[in-house]
C-alpha positions in Angstrom: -26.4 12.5 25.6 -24.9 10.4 28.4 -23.2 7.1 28.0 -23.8 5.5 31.6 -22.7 8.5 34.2 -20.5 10.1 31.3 -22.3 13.4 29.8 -21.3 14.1 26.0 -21.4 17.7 24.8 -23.2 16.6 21.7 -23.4 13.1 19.7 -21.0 13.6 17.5 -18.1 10.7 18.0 -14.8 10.0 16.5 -14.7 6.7 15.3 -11.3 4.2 16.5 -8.9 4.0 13.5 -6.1 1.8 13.8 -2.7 4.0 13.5 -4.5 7.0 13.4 -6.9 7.8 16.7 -3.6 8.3 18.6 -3.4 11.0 21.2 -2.2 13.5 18.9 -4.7 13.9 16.6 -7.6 13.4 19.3 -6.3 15.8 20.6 -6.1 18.0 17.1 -9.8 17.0 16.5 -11.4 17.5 19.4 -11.5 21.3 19.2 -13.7 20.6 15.8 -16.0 19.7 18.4 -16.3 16.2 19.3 -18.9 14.9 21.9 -16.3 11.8 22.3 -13.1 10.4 21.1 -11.9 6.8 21.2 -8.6 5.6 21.1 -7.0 3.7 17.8 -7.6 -0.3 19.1 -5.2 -1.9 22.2 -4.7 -5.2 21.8 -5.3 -7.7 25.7 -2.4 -9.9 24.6 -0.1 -6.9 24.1 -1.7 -5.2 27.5 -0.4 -9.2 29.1 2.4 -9.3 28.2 3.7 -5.7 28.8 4.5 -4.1 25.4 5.8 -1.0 26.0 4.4 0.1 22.8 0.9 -0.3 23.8 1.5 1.0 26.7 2.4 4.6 25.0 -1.1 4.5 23.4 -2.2 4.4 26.9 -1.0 8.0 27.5 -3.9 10.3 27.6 -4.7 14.2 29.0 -7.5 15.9 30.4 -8.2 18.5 27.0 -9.8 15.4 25.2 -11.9 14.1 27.5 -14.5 12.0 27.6 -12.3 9.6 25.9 -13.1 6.2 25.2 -10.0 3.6 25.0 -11.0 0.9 23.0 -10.0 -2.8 23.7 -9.8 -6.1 22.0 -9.4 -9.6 22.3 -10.2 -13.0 21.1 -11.4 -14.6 24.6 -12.9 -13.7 27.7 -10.2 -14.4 30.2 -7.9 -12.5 28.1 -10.2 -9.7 28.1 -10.8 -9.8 31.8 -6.9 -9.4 32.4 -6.5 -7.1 30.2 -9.3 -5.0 31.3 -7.6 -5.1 34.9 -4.6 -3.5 33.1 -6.3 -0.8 31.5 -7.9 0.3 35.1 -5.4 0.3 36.8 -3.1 2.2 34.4 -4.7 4.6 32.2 -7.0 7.3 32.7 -9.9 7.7 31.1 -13.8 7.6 30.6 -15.3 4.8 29.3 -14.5 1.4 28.0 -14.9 0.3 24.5 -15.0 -3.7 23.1 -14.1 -4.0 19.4 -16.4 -6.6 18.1 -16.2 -5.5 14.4 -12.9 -4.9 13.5 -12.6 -7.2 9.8 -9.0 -7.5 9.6 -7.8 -10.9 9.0 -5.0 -10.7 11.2 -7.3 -9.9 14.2 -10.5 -12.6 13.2 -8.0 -15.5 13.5 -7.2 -14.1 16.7 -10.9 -14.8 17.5 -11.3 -11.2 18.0 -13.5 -8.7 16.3 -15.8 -9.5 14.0 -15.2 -13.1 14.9 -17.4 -12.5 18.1 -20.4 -11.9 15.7 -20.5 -15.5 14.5 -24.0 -17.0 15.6 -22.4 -20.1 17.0 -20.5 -17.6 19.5 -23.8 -15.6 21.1 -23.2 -17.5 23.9 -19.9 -16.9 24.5 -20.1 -13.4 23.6 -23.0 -12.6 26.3 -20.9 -14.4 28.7 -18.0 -12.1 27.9 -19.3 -9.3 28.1 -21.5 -9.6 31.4 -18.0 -10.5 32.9 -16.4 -7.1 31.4 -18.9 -5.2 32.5 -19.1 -6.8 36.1 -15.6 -6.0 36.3 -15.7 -2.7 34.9 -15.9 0.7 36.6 -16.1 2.3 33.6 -19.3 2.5 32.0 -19.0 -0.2 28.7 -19.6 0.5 24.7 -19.4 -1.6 22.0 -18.6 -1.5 17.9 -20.1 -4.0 16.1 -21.2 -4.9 12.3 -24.8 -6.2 11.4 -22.8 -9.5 11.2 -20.2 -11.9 9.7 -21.9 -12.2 6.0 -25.0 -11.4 4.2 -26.2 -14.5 4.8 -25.7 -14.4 8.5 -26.7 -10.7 10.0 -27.8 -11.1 13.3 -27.4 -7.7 14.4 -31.0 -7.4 16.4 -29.7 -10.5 18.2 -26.1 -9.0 19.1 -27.8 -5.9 20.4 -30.4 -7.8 22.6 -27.5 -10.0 23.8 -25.0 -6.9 24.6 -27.7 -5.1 26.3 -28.8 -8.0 28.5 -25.3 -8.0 29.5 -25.0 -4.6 30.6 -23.2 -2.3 28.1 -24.2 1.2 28.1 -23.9 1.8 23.9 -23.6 0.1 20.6 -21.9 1.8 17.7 -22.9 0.2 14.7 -20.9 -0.3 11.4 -23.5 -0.7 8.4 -21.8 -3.7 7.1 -20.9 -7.1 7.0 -17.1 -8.4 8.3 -17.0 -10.0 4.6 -17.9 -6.6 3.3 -14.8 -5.0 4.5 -15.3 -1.1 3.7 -16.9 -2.3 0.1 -20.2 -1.5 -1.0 -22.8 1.1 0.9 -23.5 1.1 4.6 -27.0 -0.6 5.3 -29.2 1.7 7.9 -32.1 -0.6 7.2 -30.6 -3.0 9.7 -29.3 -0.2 12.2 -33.0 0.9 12.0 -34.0 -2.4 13.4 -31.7 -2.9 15.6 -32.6 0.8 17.3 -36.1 -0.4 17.5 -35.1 -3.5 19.3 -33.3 -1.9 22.2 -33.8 0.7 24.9 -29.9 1.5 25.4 -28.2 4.6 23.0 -27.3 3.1 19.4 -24.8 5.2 17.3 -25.0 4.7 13.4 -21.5 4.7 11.6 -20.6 4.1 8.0 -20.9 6.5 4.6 -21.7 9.8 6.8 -19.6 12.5 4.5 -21.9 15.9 5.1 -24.0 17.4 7.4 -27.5 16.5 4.8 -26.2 12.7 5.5 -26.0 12.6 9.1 -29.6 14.4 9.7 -30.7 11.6 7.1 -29.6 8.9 8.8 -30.8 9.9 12.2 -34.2 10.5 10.9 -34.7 7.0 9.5 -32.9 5.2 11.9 -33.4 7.1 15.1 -30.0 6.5 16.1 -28.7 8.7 19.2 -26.1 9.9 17.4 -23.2 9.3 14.6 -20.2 8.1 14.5 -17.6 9.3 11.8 -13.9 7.7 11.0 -12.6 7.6 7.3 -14.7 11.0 5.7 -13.0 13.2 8.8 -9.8 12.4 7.7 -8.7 15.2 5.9 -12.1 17.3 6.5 -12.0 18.1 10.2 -14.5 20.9 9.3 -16.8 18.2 8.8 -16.9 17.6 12.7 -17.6 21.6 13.2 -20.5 21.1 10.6 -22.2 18.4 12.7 -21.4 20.2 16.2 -23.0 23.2 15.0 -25.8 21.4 13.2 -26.6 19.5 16.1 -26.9 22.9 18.0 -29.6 24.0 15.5 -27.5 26.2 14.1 -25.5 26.8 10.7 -22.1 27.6 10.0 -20.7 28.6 5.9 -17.6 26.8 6.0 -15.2 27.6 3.0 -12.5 25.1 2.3 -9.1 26.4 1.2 -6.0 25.1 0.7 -3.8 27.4 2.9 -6.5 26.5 5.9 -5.9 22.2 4.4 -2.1 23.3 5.2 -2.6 25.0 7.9 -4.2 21.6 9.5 -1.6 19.5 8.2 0.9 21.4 10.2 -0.9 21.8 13.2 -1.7 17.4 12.5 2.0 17.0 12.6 3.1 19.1 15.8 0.6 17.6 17.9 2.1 14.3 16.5 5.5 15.4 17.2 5.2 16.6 20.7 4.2 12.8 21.7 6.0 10.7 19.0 9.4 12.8 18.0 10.1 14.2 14.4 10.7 10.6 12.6 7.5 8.8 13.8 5.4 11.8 13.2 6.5 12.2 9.6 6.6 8.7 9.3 2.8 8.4 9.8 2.0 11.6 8.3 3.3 10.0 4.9 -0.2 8.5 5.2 -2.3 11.2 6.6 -1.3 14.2 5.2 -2.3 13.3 1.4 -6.1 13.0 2.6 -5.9 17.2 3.2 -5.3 17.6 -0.4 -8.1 15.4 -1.8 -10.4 17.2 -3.7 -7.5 19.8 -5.4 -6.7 18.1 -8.9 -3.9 20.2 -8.9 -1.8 18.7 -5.8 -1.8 15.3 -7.1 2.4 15.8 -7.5 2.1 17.8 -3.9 0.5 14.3 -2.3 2.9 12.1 -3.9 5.5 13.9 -2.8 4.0 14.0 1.0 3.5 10.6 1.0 7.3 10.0 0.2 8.9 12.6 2.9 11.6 11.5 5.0 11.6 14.6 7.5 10.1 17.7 9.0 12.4 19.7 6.3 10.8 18.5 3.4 7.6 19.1 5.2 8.4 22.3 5.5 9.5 22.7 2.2 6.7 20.7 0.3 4.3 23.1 2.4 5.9 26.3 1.5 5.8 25.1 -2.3 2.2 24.4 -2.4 1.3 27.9 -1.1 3.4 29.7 -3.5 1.4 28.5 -5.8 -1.8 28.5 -3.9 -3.5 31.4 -5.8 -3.4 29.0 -9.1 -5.0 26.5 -6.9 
């Protein structure tokens, strides 16, 4: 699969999380086997104005590549400026526009999903030629089949970004007012497939390996795109790589292999962030390798309360003494 003059191993990609598609743990995925990663969202006004935080989610290496950085912004000059930025100081594969992202915070920003509104076509073609004039990156986007149910226009927004040059759409099967509620529609990715000659990626609801070949076949999508049902399940992206090599792999989840990815979750963390961010954010992460073991339910509260790599340590060691009861 190519995206532009950028050749994917397979097309299998990481979907941007906010907080979580850091460095670190692109870094712990991609041996799972990702065709792509894309960086957690970088705001243009942050890029502007010189954050120095932003800036640190700029820092990428060469063992996660292709890479994707993904960008957003509520105008078109902002954009442009921003885009500049990102050129000139990261390094990296291909650039991504956010045009689905629901938050509230970000639509009144005009960003994200407020791009989708109809009265904004216009406006959005016209953005995104410019990006992509300006870009010598090749240029995706991630977009939702619209703002409500009684406004998707996601044929149209795929019509529009192609005439303006992008390379790929990633579609999210819902609405912004859906949020992450309700099931992802592929009836509309289907469409919008059919209505454009450019790759189309299908995201939303894709938790196994008998999921993702079902939603290729009746979409015809070039590929997937999983976020939310990796987090947790990294063997779900070794699944899909082997699956999309025609092959099969009998993957057996246990808990002291869950652990095992906790840990190695935190140290790539910690080699970029330091021990306090790390377990700071890990408070949040960590929990998701438990799911599905009734048993931990005390172990997962207690992870999501840690103050430092100690009690890591220590909540880690308890869990596997009791592992065989597990």
């Amino acid at each position: 699969m190519k995206i532009g003059n950028i050749e994917l191993e397979n097309n299998i990609i990481l979907a941007p999380m906010a907080g979580i598609t850091n460095l670190g743990y692109r870094l712990f995925m991609k041996k799972f086997g990702c065709g792509l990663v894309v960086s957690e969202m970088v705001s243009d006004y942050a890029l502007i104005y010189n954050n120095k935080e932003t800036f640190e989610m700029l820092k990428t290496c060469k063992e996660e590549r292709p890479l994707a950085i993904q960008l957003f912004g509520g105008s078109k000059e902002s954009l442009l400026k921003a885009e500049k930025i990102l050129l000139e100081n990261a390094d990296f594969d291909i650039l991504d526009i956010n045009l689905g992202c629901p938050v509230p915070k970000v639509v009144k920003g005009n960003a994200g999903s407020s791009w989708l509104k109809k009265e904004r076509e216009e406006e959005l073609y016209e953005m995104m030629k410019a990006i992509v004039e300006n870009s010598t990156k090749p240029v995706t986007c991630k977009i939702r089949l619209g703002w409500d149910d009684s406004t998707i226009n996601v044929v149209d927004t795929c019509k529009i970004l192609e005439k303006a040059g992008v390379s790929l759409i990633a579609i999210h099967g819902r609405t912004r007012a859906q949020f992450y509620e309700g099931k992802a529609n592929y009836e509309y990715i289907k469409k919008a497939k059919e209505a454009i000659s450019i790759p189309l990626i299908a995201n939303g609801d894709i938790d196994s390996v008998e999921k993702a070949n079902e939603v290729l076949e009746y979409t015809k999508a070039d590929g997937i795109m999983i976020g939310r049902y990796a987090l947790g399940n990294p063997n779900l992206i070794k699944e899909l790589a082997y699956n999309y090599l025609n092959k099969e792999i009998n993957i057996t989840r246990s808990i002291n292999e869950q652990l095992n990815f906790i840990m190695e979750h935190y140290n790539k963390l910690k080699e970029i962030k330091g021990e306090y961010r790390s377990i700071s954010e890990m408070r949040g992460l960590a929990p998701h390798y438990l799911k599905g073991y009734p048993d931990c339910k005390a172990y997962k509260a207690r992870l999501s309360q840690m103050r430092s790599e100690e009690e890591l340590y220590q909540i880690i060691d308890d869990i596997m003494k009791q592992s065989k009861d597990i």
